[in-house]
C-alpha positions in Angstrom: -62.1 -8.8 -3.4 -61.1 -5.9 -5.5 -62.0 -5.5 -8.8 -60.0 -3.8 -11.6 -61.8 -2.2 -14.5 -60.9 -2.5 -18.0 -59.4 -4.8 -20.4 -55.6 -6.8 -19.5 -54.0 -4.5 -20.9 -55.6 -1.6 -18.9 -54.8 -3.7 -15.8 -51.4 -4.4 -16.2 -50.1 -0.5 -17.0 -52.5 0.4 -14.2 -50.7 -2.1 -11.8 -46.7 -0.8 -13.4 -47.7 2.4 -12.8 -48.4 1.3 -9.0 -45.8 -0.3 -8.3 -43.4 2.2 -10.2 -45.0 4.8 -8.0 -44.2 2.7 -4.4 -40.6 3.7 -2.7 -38.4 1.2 -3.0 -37.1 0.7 0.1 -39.4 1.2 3.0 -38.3 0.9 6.4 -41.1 1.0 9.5 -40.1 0.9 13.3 -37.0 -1.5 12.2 -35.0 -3.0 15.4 -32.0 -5.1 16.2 -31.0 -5.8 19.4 -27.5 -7.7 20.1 -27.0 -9.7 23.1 -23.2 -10.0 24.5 -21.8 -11.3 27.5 -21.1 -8.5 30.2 -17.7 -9.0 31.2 -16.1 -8.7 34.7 -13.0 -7.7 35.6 -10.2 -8.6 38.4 -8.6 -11.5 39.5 -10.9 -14.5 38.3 -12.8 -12.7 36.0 -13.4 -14.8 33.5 -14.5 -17.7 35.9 -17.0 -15.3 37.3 -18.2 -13.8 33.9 -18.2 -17.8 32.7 -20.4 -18.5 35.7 -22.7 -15.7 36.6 -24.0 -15.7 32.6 -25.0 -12.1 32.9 -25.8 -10.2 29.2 -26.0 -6.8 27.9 -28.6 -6.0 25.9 -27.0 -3.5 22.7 -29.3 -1.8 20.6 -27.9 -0.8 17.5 -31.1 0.2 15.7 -34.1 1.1 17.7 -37.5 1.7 15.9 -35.8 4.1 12.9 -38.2 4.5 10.0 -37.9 5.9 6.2 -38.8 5.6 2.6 -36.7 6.1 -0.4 -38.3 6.0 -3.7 -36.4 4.8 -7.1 -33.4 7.2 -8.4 -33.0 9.0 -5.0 -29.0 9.4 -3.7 -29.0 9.5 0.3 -26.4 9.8 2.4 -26.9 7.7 5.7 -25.0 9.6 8.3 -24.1 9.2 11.9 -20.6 8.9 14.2 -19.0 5.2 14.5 -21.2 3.0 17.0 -24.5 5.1 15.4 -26.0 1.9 13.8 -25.5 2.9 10.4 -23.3 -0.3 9.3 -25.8 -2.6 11.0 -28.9 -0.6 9.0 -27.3 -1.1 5.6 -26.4 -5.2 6.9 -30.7 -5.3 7.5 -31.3 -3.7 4.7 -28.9 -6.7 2.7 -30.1 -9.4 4.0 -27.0 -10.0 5.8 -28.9 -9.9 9.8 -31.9 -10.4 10.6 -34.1 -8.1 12.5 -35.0 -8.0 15.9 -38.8 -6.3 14.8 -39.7 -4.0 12.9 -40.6 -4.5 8.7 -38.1 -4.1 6.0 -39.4 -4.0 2.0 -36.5 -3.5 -0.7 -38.1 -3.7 -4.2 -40.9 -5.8 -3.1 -38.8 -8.7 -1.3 -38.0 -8.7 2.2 -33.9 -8.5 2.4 -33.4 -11.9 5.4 -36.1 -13.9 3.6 -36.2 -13.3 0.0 -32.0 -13.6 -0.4 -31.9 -15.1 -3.9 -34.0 -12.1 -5.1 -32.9 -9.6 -2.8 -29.3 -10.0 -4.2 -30.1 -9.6 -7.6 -31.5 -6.5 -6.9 -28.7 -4.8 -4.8 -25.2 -4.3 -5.4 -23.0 -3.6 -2.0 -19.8 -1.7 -1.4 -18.0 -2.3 1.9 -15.3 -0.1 1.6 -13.2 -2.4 4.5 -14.1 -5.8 2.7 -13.3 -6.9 -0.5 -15.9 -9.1 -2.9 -12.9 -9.7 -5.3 -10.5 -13.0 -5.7 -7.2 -11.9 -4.4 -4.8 -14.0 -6.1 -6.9 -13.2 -9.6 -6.1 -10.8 -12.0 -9.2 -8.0 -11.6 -10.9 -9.0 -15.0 -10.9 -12.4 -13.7 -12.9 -11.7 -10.9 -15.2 -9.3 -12.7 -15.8 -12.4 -15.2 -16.3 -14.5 -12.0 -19.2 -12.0 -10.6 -20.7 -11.8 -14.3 -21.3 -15.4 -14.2 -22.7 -16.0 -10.7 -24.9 -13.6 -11.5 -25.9 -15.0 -15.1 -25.4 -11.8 -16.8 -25.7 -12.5 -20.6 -22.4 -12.4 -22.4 -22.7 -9.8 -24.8 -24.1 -7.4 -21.9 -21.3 -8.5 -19.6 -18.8 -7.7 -22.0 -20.8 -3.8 -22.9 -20.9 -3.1 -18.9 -16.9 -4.3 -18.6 -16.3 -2.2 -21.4 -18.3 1.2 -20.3 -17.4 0.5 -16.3 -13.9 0.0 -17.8 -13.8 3.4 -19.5 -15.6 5.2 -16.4 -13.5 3.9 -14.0 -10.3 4.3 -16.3 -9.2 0.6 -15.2 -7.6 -0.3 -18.1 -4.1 -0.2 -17.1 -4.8 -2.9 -14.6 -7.3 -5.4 -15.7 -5.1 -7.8 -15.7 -3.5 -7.3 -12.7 -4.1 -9.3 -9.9 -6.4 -7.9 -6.8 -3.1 -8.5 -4.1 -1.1 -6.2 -6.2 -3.9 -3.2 -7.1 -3.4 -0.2 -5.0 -5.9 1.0 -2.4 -7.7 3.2 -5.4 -7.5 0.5 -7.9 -9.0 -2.0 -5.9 -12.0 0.5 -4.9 -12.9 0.8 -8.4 -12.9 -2.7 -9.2 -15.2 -3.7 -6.4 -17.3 -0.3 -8.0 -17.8 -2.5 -11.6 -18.1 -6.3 -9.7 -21.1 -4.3 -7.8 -22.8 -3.4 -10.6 -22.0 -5.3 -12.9 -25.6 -7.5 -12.8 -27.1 -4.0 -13.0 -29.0 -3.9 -9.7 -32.0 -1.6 -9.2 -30.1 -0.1 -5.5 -26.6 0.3 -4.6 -25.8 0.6 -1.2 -21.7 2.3 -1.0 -20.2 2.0 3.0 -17.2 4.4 3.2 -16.3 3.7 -0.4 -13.7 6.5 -0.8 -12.3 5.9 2.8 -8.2 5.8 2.4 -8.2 7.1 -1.5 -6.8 10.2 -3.0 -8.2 13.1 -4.4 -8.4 11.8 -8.0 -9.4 8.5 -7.3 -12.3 9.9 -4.8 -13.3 12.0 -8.2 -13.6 9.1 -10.4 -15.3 6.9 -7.9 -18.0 10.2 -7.0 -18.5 10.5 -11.5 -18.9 6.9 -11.6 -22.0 7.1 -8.4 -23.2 10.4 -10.0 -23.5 8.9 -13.5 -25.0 5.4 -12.5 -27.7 7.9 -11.2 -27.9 10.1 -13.8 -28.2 7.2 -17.0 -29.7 4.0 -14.8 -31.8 5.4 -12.3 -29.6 3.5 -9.8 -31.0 4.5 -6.4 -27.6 4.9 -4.1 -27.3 4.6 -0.4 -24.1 6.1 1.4 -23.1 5.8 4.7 -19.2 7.9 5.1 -17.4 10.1 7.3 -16.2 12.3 4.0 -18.7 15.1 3.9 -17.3 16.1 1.1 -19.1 13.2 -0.8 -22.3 14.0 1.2 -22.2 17.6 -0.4 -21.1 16.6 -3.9 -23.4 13.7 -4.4 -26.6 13.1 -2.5 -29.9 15.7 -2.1 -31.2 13.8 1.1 -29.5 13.1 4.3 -30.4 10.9 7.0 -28.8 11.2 10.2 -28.7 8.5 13.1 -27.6 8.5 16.6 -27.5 5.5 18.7 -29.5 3.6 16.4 -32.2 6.7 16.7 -33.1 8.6 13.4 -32.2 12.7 14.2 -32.6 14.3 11.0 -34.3 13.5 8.3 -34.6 15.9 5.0 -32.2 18.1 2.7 -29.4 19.8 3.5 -30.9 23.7 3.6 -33.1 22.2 6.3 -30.6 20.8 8.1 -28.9 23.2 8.1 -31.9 25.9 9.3 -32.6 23.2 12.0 -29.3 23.2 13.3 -27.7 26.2 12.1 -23.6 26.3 12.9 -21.3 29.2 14.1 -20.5 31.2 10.7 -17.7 33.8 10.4 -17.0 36.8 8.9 -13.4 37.5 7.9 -12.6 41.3 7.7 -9.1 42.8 6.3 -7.5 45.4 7.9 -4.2 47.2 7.4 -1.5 45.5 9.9 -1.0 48.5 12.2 -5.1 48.5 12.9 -6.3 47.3 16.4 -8.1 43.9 16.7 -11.9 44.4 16.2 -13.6 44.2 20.2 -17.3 43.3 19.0 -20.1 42.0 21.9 -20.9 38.3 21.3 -18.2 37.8 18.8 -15.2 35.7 19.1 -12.5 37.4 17.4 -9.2 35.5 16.0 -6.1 36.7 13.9 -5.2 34.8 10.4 -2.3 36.6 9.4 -1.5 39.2 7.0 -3.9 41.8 8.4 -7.3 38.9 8.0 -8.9 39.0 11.3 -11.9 35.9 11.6 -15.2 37.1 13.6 -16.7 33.7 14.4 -20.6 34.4 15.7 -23.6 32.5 16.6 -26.9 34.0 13.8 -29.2 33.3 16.1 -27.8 35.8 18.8 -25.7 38.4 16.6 -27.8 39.7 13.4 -25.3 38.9 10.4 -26.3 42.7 8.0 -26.0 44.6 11.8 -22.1 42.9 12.2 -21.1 43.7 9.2 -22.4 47.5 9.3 -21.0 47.9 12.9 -17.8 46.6 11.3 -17.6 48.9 8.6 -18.3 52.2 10.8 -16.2 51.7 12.9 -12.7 49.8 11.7 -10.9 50.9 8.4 -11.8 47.3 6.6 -10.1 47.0 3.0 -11.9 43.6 2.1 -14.9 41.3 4.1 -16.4 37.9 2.9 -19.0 36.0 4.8 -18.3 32.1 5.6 -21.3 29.9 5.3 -20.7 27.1 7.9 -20.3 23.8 6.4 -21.6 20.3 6.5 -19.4 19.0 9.1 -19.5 21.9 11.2 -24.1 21.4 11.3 -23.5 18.0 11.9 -21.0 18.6 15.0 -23.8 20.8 16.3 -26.5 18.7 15.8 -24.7 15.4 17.8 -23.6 18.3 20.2 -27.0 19.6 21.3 -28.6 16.0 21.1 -30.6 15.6 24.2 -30.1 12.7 27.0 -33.9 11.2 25.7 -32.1 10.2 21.9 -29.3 8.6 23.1 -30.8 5.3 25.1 -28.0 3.1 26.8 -27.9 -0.8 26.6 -29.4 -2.5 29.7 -28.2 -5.3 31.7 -29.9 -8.7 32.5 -29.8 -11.8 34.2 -29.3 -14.5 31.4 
């Protein structure tokens, strides 16, 4: 047995320290595997499917793996189908997995449920935690009390989550009549409201308009910034991507692709970028060799080019010799247009196909 020197005291900041110093969510060779009926079609084809009992066998996450330590905003990326839903679900408690090991702040999610969910709060931007016939404060009382969140701190986070989120004018409105926006930012404050240690957000901004997707993206960026909240977001807006999180993960067909910042995803799979060019309106349309050339109106022509076969400072001094250019700017591909790449050029080898099996 293991031995640790010193007094108590010495002991006990050594082991904080330790554990402060662990991820908080670890995630090794993690797998679940769903099991559906394969269905046949034509005439008596439900009798047949009834009687032959033949299965697929779906996997939705097969053998992905990651840390995340304390504080760190990730966005969990991948197209619909990828597995990314069905991670966040393991990583809740909500299914169980197939294999593979699962650790969120010490407890495991499917076993440990009571403490698991006092250390999580969960967005699903589709579902809706809040009582519907209620007005919103009511609920938000409701989710203070399961949760046994002291009074006095219940009423400081309803008051600061109530300034954040500028829900004010409908606190005492009830859920069924709160717009699409409202409602968001209500099920924002019900999720934090026990002031978990990890806050996992699924499409939380999906369906909102531009100022509501701002308030709900200050809120996330100041949980960070004064709690230490660690955030998880899975979302097709890479807009929030860009604006809120340092580290993406990116999953295809339950397979981890990509796993780092966003410079290095983007130097991995580098994008088309284009050079726009004015001209006056009577010049001829730049003819460049490996460059796809488009017009934008009022004398703008776009030069769209791949940096890896056209060298970016040679374009742009070829372009200046030899057409009358009165203005250029340089267009740095963006985060959907890496990510389109990357799921492009994905090889046959990450994409693995459910099987099929005799019950």
């Amino acid at each position: 047995m293991h031995r640790w020197p010193g007094c108590g005291a010495c002991r006990a900041v050594t082991v904080a320290g330790i554990v402060a110093a662990m991820p908080v969510i670890v995630v090794r060779d993690l797998v679940k595997r769903y099991h559906r009926s394969k269905r046949i079609t034509g005439r008596w084809g439900a009798l047949r499917t009834l009687l032959t009992r033949q299965h697929e066998v779906v996997c939705a996450v097969d053998g992905i793996g990651f840390d995340i330590e304390p504080g760190e905003m990730v966005a969990y990326l991948g197209p619909n189908g990828a597995g990314k839903s069905t991670t966040v679900k393991l990583l809740c408690g909500i299914l169980t997995p197939t294999s593979g090991t699962v650790v969120v702040a010490g407890a495991r999610p499917w076993f440990d449920r009571v403490r698991n969910a006092r250390q999580i709060g969960v967005v699903f931007g589709q579902r809706s935690q809040l009582w519907w016939d209620l007005p919103l404060r009511d609920s938000l009382e409701l989710v203070g009390r399961l949760y046994e969140v002291h009074p006095a701190r219940y009423r400081e986070n309803l008051r600061r989550f109530t300034e954040l989120l500028q829900m004010s004018a409908f606190l005492d409105t009830p859920v069924r009549q709160l717009s699409l926006g409202q409602r968001m930012r209500g099920e924002l404050a019900a999720a934090m409201m026990h002031e978990p240690r990890i806050l996992y957000l699924d499409e939380p901004t999906i369906g909102l308009d531009v100022l509501a997707r701002d308030r709900i993206r200050t809120f996330i960026r100041e949980l960070n910034r004064d709690r230490g909240v660690t955030v998880i977001l899975t979302t097709h807006d890479l807009t929030d991507v860009e604006r809120l999180c340092h580290r993406l993960l990116l999953i295809d067909n339950g397979r981890l692709l990509h796993d780092g910042d966003l410079a290095s995803l983007k130097a991995a799979f580098p994008a088309y970028r284009q050079l726009v060019v004015r001209m006056p309106e009577c010049a001829r349309a730049p003819d460049l060799a490996g460059v796809e050339v488009s017009p934008r109106g009022d004398g703008n022509w776009v030069l769209r080019f791949d940096p890896a076969a056209v060298n970016v400072a040679e374009l742009v001094g070829t372009v200046l010799s030899r057409y009358p250019v009165t203005d250029l700017s340089i267009l740095e591909p963006s985060l959907e247009d890496v990510v389109h790449r990357l799921y492009g050029s994905a090889s046959p080898d990450v994409r693995p196909a459910g099987e099929t099996q005799p019950a």
